[in-house]
Structure formats: structure tokens, C-alpha cells
C-alpha positions in Angstrom: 0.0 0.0 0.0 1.6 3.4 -1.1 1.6 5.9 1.5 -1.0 8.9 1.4 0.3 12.2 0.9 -1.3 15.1 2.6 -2.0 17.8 1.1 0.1 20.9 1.5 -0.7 24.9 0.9 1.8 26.9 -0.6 2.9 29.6 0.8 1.7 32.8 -0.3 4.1 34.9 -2.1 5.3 38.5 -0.2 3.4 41.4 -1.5 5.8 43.8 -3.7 6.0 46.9 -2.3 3.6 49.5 -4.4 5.0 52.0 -6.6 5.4 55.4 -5.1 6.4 58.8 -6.6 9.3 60.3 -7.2 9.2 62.9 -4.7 8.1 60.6 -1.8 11.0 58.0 -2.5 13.4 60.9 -2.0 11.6 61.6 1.1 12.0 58.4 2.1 15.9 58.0 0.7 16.6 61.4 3.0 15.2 59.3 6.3 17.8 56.7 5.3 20.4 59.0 5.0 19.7 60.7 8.0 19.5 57.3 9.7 22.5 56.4 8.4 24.6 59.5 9.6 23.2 59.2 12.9 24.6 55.3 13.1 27.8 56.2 11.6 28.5 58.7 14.6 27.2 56.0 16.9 29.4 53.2 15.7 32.4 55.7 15.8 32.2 56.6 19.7 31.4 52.9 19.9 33.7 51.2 18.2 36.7 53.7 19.6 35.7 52.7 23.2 34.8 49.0 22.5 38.8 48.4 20.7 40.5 50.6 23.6 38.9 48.9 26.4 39.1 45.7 24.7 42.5 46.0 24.1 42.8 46.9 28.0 41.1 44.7 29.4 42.4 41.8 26.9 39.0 41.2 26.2 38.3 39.1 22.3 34.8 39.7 22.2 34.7 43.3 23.6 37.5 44.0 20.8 35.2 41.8 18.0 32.4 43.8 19.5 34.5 47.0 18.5 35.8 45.7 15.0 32.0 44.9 14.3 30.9 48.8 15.0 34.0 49.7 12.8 32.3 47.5 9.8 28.9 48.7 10.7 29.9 52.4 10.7 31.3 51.3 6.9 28.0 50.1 6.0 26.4 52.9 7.4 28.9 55.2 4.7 27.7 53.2 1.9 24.4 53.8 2.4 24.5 57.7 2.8 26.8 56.9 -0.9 24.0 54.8 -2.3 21.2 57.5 -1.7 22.7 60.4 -2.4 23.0 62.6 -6.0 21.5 60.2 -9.1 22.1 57.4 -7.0 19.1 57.8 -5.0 17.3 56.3 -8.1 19.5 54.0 -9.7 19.3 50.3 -9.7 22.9 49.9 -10.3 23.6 51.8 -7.2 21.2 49.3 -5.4 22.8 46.5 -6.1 26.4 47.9 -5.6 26.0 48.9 -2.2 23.9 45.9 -1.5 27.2 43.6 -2.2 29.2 45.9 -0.4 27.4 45.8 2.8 27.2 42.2 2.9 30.6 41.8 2.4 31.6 44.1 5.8 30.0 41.0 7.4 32.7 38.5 5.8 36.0 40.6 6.8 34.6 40.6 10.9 34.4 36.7 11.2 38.1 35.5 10.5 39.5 37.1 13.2 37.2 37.1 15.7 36.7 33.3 15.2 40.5 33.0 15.1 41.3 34.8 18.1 38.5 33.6 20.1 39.2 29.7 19.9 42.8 30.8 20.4 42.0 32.4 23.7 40.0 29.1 24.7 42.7 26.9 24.3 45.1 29.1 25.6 42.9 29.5 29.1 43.4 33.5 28.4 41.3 35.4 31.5 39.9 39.0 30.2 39.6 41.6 32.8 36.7 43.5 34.2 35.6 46.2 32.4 32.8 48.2 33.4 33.7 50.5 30.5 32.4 47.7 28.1 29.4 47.0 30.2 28.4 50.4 29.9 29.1 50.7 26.1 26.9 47.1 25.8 24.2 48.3 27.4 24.0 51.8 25.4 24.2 49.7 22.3 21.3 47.3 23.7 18.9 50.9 24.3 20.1 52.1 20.9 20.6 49.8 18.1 17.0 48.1 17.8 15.1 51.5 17.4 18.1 52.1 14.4 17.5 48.6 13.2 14.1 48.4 12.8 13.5 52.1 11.6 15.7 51.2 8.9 13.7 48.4 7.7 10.8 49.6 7.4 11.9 52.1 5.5 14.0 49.3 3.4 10.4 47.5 2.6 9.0 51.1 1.7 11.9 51.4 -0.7 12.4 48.1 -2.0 16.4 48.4 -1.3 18.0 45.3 0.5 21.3 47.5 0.7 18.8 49.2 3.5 17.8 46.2 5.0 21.4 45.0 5.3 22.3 47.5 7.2 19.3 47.4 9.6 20.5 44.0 9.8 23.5 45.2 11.1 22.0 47.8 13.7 20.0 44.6 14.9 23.1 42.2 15.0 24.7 44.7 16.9 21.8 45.1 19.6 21.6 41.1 20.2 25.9 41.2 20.0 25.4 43.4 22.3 23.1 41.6 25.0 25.6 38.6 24.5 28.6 40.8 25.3 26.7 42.1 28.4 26.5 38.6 29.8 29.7 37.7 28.9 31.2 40.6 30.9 29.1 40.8 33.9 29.4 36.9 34.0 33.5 37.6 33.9 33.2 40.4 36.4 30.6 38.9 38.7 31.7 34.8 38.8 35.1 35.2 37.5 33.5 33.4 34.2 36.2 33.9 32.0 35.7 31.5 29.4 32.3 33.5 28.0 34.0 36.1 26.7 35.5 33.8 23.6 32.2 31.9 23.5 30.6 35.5 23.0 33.8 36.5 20.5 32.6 32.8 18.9 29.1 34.1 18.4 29.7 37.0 16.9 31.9 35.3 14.2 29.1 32.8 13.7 26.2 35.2 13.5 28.3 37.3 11.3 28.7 34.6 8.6 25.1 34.1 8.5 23.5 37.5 8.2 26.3 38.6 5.7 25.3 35.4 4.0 21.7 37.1 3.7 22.8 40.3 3.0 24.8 39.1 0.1 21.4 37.4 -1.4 19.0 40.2 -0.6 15.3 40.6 -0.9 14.2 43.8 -2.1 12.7 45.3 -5.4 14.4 46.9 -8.1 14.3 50.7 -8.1 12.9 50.8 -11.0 9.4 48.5 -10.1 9.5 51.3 -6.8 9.3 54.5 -8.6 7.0 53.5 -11.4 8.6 54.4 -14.7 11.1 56.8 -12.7 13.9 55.0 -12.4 17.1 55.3 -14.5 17.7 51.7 -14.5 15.7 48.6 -15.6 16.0 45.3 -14.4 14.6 41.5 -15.4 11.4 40.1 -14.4 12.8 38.0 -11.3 14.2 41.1 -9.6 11.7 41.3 -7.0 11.5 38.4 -4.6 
């Protein structure tokens, strides 16, 4: 007796985003810019403290937690690149700064993942800082209101290069939480062995959302603006 197969639904396909007019999508292009130049001064305060009191302290995953901000400030500079001037409506542009932001993702993981196993095996003990506990818990306030701002207005625009970045804003706030318990748990229990299993994590997690990045989901410009756009592109763009 051949077994019965049930029934399955698909799934129903994500909704394109509706075409909007010129003048709103530069409305909407000047948010992410704006968005974007307020993470890029973020990430540069952060990422200064993170590397000096990781470096201090001797702690991987406070200075991976630094090096990530550096990438994520980078990201945040090519998006203020990608919508500004005839970017802002260029296809080309899209798809440019979407491959450069996911590949900011790829140059953290190496060395974090190298420098964290080698700390495990070598039984390396960070020191307290309350510097970095500070910094992780303005990052945890912070980031996820950047994060999901930006994607919204990503869906609005069709750009992945936007999502990516929000990506990045939210990889930073839950990189952030995981730092926070690896250096209270340090400070607190004498836990030192978290901090490379944190500098592990974000290596890991780094991989995978750059991985995403690097595919994307958004529109072209060209389906957004309605007949606007300078660029066209095939029928498959959207997905």
C-alpha cells in the first residue's frame, strides 16, 4: 500500500511593495540617509571605546564587538553613498552597495573566530571592564530602534542595501546583549571562558546575516518609482 500524501498549501508569495512617486522615494531616501549618519556617529564613539577597552582589558569579544561597529559604521557610509545625488534612483547603485554591505559581514568573522578559539585553548582570563558594560548596554537601548526604523523604511523602498544594514543595527543590539552577559558573567563569577564563547558568536552570527545580506530581498528601483527610475531590471528582480 503506497503511503498517502497530505496535502500541502503553498505559501503565499510576499506582497511587492507599491510604486510610489518620485518625490516621496526621495523623502524616504533622505530618512535613510539621516539614519545612516546618525549610526555612523554612533558606531564611531562605539567602536573607539569597544577596541581601547578591549585591548585593555584583553578582552576578544569586547574588541570583536568594536571591529564589528568599525564594519557597521562602513556600511552605514555606503548607504549615505548609495542615496545620495542620481544614486538615489539608480538600480545599479542598489545592487552595488547591497554587495558591499554584505561583504563588511565576511571581513569581521576570520579574526574574531580565530582569536577567540585561540584564547579558549590558551585559558586566556579577560579583565573587568565596566567600560564595556556600559558601552553594551547603550548599544542594547540604541541599536533596535536604528534597526528596525531602517527596515521599514527598506520594505518602503524596496532596497536590500537598507535592509542590510538594519540587519546590522540589529546584529549589533543582540551582539550586544551577549557581550553584556559575557562581561558581567566575567566580572561577577570570575566566568572567563564566555568572553571567547561571545567572540565565537559573533563570528558565527556574522557569517550568517552577511550570508543574507549578500542574497537580498528587495525590489528593483525601477518596479518602486513606477517608470522613474534610470535603471531597468529582469522580471525576477523582486523576490
Amino acid at each position: 500500500m503506497s503511503p498517502v500524501e497530505l496535502p500541502t498549501l503553498a505559501a503565499p508569495a510576499a506582497p511587492a511593495p507599491a510604486p510610489i512617486s518620485r518625490e516621496g522615494y526621495d523623502r524616504l531616501a533622505a530618512r535613510v540617509r539621516l539614519l545612516s549618519w546618525l549610526s555612523l556617529g554612533w558606531m564611531t564613539i562605539e567602536g573607539a571605546v569597544a577596541v581601547t577597552a578591549g585591548i585593555a582589558a584583553a578582552s576578544i569579544a569586547l574588541v570583536g564587538f568594536g571591529l564589528d561597529s568599525v564594519i557597521e559604521g562602513i556600511a552605514s557610509v555606503i548607504i549615505i553613498w548609495r542615496f545620495t545625488g542620481d544614486r538615489v534612483f539608480s538600480h545599479a547603485a542598489e545592487e552595488r552597495a547591497q554587495k558591499l554591505v554584505a561583504v563588511q559581514f565576511f571581513l569581521l568573522a576570520p579574526y574574531v573566530g580565530f582569536e577567540s578559539i585561540k584564547a579558549l585553548i590558551g585559558g586566556e582570563h579577560a579583565a573587568v571592564s565596566w567600560v564595556g558594560i556600559a558601552l553594551a548596554v547603550g548599544s542594547v537601548v540604541l541599536m533596535p530602534m536604528l534597526g528596525i526604523a531602517k527596515e521599514r523604511l527598506a520594505d518602503q523602498l524596496g532596497s536590500a542595501a537598507t535592509k542590510g544594514e538594519g540587519r546590522q543595527n540589529m546584529l549589533c543590539a543582540y551582539l550586544a546583549g551577549a557581550l553584556f552577559v559575557g562581561l558581567v558573567g566575567n566580572a561577577l563569577f570570575g566566568a572567563w571562558w564566555l568572553d571567547p564563547v561571545v567572540g565565537l558568536l559573533i563570528a558565527t552570527v556574522a557569517v550568517k546575516e552577511g550570508r543574507e545580506a549578500w542574497r537580498g530581498d528587495g525590489c528593483c528601483v525601477s518596479s518602486q518609482l513606477d517608470g522613474f527610475a534610470e535603471d531597468t531590471c529582469g522580471e525576477d528582480c523582486c523576490r
